[in-house]
C-alpha positions as a printed NumPy array, in Angstrom:
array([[213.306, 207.595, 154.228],
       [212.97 , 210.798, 151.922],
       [209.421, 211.578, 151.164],
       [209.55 , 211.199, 147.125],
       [210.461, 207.447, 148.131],
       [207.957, 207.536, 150.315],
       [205.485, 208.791, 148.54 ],
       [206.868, 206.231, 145.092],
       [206.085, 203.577, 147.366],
       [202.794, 204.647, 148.398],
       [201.73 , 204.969, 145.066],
       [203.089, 202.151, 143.829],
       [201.007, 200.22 , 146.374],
       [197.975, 202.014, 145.562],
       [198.834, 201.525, 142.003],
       [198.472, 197.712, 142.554],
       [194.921, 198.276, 144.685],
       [193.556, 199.41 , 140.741],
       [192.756, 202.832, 142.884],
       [193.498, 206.735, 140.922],
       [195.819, 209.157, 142.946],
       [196.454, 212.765, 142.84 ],
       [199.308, 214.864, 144.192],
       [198.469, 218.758, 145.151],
       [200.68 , 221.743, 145.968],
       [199.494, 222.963, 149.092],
       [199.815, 226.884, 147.971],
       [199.297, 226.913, 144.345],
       [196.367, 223.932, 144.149],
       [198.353, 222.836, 141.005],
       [198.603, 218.988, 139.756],
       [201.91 , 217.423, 139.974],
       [200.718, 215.389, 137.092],
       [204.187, 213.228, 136.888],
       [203.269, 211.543, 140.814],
       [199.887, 210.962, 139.289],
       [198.543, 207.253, 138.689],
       [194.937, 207.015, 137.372],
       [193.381, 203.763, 137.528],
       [195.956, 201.958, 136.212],
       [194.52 , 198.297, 136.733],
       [190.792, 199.516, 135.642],
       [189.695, 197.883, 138.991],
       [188.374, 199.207, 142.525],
       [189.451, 197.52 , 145.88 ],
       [186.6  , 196.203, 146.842],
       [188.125, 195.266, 150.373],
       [188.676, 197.105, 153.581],
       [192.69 , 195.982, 153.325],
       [194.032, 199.253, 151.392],
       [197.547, 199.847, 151.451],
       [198.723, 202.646, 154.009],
       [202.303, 203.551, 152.524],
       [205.283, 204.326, 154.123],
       [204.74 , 205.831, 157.797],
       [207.496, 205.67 , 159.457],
       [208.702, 207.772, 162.352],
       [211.251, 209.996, 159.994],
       [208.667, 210.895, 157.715],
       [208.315, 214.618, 157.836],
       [204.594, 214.717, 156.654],
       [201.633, 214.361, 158.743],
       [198.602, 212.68 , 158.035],
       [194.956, 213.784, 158.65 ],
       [191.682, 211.882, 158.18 ],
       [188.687, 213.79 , 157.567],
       [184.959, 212.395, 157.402],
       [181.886, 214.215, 158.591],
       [178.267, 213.65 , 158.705],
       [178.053, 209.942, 160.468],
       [174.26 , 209.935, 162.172],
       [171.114, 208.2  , 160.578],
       [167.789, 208.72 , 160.991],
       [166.923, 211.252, 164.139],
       [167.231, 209.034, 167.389],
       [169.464, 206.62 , 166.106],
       [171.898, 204.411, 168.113],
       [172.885, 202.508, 164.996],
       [175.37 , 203.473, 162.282],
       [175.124, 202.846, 157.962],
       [177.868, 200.159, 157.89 ],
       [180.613, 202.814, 155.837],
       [180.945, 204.425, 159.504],
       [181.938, 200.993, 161.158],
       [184.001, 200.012, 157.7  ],
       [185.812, 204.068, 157.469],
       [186.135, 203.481, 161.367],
       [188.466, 200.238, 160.866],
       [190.233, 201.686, 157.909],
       [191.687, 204.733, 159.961],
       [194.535, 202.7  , 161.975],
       [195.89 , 201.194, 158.754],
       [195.842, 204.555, 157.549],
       [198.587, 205.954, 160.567],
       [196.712, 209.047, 160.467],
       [198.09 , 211.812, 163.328],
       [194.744, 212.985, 163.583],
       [190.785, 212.616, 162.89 ],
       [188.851, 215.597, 162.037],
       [185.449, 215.305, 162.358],
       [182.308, 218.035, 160.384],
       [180.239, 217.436, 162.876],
       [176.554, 215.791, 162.817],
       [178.019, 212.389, 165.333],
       [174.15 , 211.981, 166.274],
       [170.881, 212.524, 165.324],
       [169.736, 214.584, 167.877],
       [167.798, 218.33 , 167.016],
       [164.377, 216.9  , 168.064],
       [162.374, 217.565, 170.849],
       [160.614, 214.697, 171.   ],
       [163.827, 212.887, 171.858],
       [164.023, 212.344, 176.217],
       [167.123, 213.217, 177.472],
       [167.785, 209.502, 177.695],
       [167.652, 208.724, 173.9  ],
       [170.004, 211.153, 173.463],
       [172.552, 210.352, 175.807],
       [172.268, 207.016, 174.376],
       [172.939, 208.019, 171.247],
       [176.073, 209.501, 172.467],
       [176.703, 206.47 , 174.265],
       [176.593, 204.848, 170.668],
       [179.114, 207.14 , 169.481],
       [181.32 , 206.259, 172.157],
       [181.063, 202.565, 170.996],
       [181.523, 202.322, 167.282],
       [183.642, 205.936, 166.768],
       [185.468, 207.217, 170.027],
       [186.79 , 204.234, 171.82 ],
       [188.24 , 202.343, 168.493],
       [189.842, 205.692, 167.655],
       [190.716, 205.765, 171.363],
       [192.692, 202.167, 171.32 ],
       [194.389, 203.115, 168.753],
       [195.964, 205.889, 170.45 ],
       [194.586, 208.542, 167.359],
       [193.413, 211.85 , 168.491],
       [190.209, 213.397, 167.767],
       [189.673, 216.893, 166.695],
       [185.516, 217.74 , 166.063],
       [183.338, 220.328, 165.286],
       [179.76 , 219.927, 166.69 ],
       [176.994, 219.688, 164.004],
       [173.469, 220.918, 163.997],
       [172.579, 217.023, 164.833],
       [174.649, 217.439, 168.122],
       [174.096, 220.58 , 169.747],
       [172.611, 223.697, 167.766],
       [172.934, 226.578, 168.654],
       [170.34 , 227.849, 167.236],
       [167.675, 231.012, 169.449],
       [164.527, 232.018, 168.854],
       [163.755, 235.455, 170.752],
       [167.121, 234.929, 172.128],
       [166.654, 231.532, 173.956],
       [168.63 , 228.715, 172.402],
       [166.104, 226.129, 170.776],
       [168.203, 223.063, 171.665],
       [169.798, 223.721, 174.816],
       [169.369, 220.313, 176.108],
       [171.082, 218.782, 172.976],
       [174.023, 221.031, 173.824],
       [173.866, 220.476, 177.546],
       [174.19 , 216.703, 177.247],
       [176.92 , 217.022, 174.226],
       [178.785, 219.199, 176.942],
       [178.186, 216.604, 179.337],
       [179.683, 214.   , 177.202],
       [182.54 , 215.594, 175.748],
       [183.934, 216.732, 179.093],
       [183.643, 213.31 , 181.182],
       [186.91 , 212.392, 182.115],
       [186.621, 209.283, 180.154],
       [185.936, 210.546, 176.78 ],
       [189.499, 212.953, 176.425],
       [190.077, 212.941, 172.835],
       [193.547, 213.242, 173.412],
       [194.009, 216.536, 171.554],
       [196.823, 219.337, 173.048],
       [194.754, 222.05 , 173.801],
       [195.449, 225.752, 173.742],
       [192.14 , 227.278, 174.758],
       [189.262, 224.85 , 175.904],
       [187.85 , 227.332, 177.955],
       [184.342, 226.76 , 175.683],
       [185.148, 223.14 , 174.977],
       [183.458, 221.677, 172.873],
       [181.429, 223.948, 171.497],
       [184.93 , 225.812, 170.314],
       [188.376, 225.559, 170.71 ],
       [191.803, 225.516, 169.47 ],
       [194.309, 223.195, 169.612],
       [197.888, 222.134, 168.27 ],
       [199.124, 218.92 , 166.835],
       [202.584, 218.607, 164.977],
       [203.298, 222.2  , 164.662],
       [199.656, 222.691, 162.949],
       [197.4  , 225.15 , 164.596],
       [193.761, 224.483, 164.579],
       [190.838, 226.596, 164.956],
       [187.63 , 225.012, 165.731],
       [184.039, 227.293, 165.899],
       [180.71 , 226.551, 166.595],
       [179.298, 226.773, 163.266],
       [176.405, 224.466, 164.045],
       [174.169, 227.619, 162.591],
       [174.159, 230.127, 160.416],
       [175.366, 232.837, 162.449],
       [178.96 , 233.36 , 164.621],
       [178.292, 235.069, 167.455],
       [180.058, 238.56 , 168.448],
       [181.53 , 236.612, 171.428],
       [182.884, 234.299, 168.889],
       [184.233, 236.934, 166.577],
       [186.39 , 238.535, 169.123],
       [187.771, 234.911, 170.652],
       [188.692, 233.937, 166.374],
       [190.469, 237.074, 166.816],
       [192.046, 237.087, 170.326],
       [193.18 , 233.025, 169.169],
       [194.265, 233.527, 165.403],
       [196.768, 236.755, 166.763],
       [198.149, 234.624, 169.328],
       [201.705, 233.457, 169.61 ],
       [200.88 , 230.049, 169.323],
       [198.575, 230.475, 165.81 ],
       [201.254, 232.951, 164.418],
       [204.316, 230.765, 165.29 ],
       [202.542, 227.038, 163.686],
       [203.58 , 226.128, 160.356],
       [200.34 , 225.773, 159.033],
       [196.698, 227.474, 160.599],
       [193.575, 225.375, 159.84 ],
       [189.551, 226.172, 160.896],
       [187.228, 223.662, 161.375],
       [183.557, 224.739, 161.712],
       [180.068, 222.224, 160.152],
       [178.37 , 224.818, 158.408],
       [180.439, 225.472, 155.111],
       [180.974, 229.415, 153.901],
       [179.93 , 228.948, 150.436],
       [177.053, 225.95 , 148.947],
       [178.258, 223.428, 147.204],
       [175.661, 220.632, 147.249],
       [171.725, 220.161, 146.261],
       [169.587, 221.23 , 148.953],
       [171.825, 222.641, 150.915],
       [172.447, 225.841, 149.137],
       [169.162, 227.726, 150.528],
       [169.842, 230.612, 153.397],
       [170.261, 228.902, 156.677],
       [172.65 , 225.751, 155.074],
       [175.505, 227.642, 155.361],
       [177.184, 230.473, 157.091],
       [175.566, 234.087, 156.698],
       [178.599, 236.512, 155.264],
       [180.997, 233.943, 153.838],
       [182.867, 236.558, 152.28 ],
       [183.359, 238.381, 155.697],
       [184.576, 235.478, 156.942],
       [186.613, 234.452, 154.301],
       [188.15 , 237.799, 154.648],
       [188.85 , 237.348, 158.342],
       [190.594, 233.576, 158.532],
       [193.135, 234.893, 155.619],
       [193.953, 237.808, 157.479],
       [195.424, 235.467, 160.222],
       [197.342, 233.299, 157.011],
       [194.461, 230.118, 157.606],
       [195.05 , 227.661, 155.124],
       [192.408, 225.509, 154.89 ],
       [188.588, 226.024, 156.032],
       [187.017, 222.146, 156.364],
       [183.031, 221.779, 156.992],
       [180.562, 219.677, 156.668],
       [176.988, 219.724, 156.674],
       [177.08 , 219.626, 152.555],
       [177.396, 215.617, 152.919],
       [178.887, 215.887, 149.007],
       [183.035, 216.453, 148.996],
       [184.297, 219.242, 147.124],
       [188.332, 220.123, 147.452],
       [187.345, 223.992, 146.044],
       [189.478, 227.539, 147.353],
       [187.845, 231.335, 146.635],
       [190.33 , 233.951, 147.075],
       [193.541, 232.707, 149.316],
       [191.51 , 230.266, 151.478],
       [191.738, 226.583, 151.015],
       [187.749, 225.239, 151.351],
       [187.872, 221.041, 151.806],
       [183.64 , 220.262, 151.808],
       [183.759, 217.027, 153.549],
       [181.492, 214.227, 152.183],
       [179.058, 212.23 , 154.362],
       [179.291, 208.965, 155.618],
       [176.32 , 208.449, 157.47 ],
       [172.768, 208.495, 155.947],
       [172.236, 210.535, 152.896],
       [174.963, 211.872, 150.741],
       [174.235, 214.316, 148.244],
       [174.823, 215.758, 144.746],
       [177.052, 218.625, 143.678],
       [174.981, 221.354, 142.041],
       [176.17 , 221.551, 138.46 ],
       [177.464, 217.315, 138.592],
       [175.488, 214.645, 136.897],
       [177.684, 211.957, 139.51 ],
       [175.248, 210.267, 142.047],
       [175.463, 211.323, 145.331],
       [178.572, 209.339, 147.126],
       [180.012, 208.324, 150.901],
       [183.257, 209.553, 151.17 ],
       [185.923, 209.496, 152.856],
       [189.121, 211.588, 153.036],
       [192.899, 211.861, 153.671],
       [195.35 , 214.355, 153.714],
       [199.028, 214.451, 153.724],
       [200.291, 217.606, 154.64 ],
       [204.241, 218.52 , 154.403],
       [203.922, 221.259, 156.492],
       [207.848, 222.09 , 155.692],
       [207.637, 222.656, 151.799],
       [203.951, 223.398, 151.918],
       [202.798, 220.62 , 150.032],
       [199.683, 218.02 , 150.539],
       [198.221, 215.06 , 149.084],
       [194.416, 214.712, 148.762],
       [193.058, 210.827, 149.09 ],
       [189.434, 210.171, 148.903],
       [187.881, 207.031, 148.437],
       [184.343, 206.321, 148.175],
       [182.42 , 203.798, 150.511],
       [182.146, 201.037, 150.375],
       [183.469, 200.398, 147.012],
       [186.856, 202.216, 148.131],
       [187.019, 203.566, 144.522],
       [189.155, 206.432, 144.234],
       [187.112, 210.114, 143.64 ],
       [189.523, 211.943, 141.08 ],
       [189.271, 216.194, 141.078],
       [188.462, 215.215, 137.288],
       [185.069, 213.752, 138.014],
       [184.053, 217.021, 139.922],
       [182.926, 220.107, 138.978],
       [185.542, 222.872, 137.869],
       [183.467, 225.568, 139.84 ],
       [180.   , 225.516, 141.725],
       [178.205, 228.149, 141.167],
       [174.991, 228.728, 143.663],
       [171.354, 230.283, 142.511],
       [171.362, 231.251, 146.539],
       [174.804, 233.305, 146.291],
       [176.214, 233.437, 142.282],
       [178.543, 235.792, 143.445],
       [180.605, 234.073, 145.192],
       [181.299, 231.146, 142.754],
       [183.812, 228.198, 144.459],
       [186.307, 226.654, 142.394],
       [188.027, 223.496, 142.381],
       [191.231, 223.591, 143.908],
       [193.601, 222.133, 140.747],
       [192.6  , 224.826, 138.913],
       [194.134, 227.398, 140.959],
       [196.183, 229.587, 138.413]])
């Protein structure tokens, strides 16, 4: 099947749901405003049955779903019911992957034993990693703050348990998330792997600061054969470069010289940079670099600084036609599965904590 009929038929079905889509080139962030539909019926689909579209085995696009931020309250072995619901939407989806932001527990508290939080990775497990699992999907993650920070004080890492038992969890035999590595050699904490000619990057962003250590391995991976030979590079780290949501633009919330950085994932032709931590989606690019701000689907979602919109759980999927460089954004809100339109967004959001460095929205990339 070609992809326009593809994509006509997703559309269409989508179109019938009462939901808004939105078609993006990949490179130039423009609108292809004639594949648009925009809430055609006036309705929302209230119901977890949304149609997939077309994904059969010729279709040259590949399909990525991206959530972030799933934990509640710190301790928790429980999940807000849009993690369970997002969780059963995914294999109706046909997604080729799962990316995760990071923040699958609710761990960064001492006062936690070491058995709450293995159970809370044990919860995990249950409700996110063995449905995923069954349904033969891969998982590609970034660990959060919530799971293992790396954060020191005088040099000593602050939360070396939480990362010791996230280590412990990720690397038991029984929880492979069936990803085809290139370097796990610091698995989980970061990694890189490759899935349908797409090169990913993932680094331990879980504070403010990338290490030295890290520096030189984003280097020694991003020159490699494999990242220079994919047809499309993508990073995945939790703390965002730039702000983009209320209380979370202070020093600390996201990653100290975003413009450095920035700088440096370009150099090696990265596409896309996709965090979390915000918990408020933003599809937004500075400079050449893609920047997808994940929304939350756990416990507290947040507002956009400069957007009168209530805070919102999303989630989001991305069609990416890696050949002609072209993607399609989807995200739906939970539980209402309303479609979130670049229109309701900000055009650009522009932080008291770094006004410099202003991000703008990606559809109104010139």
């Amino acid at each position: 099947m070609q992809i326009r009929r593809r994509q006509l038929i997703f559309f269409a079905a989508v179109a019938a749901s009462g939901v808004a889509c939105d078609r993006w080139d990949l490179v130039s962030g423009n609108r292809a405003a004639a594949d648009s539909i925009i809430d055609v019926a006036g309705n929302s689909a209230a119901t977890d049955q949304l149609p997939p579209g077309d994904r059969s085995p010729s279709s040259p696009s590949v399909r990525i779903v991206v959530l972030s931020d799933l934990n509640s309250q710190y301790g928790s072995t429980t999940y807000e019911p849009e993690v369970d619901q997002a969780i059963r939407l995914i294999p109706g989806w046909k997604p080729d992957l799962v990316l995760c932001g990071g923040d699958m527990v609710a761990g960064q508290k001492r006062e936690l034993s070491n058995a709450q939080v293995t159970a809370m990775w044990d919860a995990f497990d249950r409700h996110i990693r063995q449905p995923l699992a069954a349904a033969k999907i891969p998982l590609g993650f970034t660990l959060g703050n919530h799971d293992a920070s790396g954060a020191r004080r005088d040099g000593i890492l602050s939360f070396e348990r939480d990362r010791n038992l996230a280590r412990d969890y990720w690397t038991h035999p029984s929880h492979d998330p069936g990803l085809n590595f290139v370097d796990r050699t610091h698995f989980p904490f970061y990694y890189t792997f490759q899935q349908n000619e797409i090169f990913y990057l993932v680094w331990d962003a879980s504070t403010a600061q990338i290490s030295s250590a890290q520096f030189a391995w984003v280097d020694q991976s991003l020159s490699s054969a494999q990242a220079r030979s994919a047809k499309l590079r993508i990073a995945l780290g939790h703390l965002p470069l730039y702000p983009v949501a209320v209380g979370r633009d202070r020093p600390g919330e996201f990653l100290d010289g975003g413009e450095a950085l920035r700088s440096r994932l370009e150099h090696y032709n990265v596409h896309t940079y996709i965090s979390g931590h915000n918990h408020a989606y933003y599809p937004g690019f500075r400079g050449q670099l893609e920047l997808l701000h994940s929304g939350a689907i756990g416990s507290g979602p947040r507002q956009l600084i400069g957007s009168d919109r209530p805070p919102q759980k999303t989630v989001t999927i991305v069609d990416i036609l890696a050949d002609s460089a072209r993607s399609l954004y989807t995200t739906y809100q939970l539980p209402s599965l309303e479609l979130l339109t670049p229109a309701m967004l900000p055009p650009r959001i522009q932080s008291t904590s770094s006004p410099e460095t202003p991000v703008t929205r990606r559809d109104l990339r010139s």
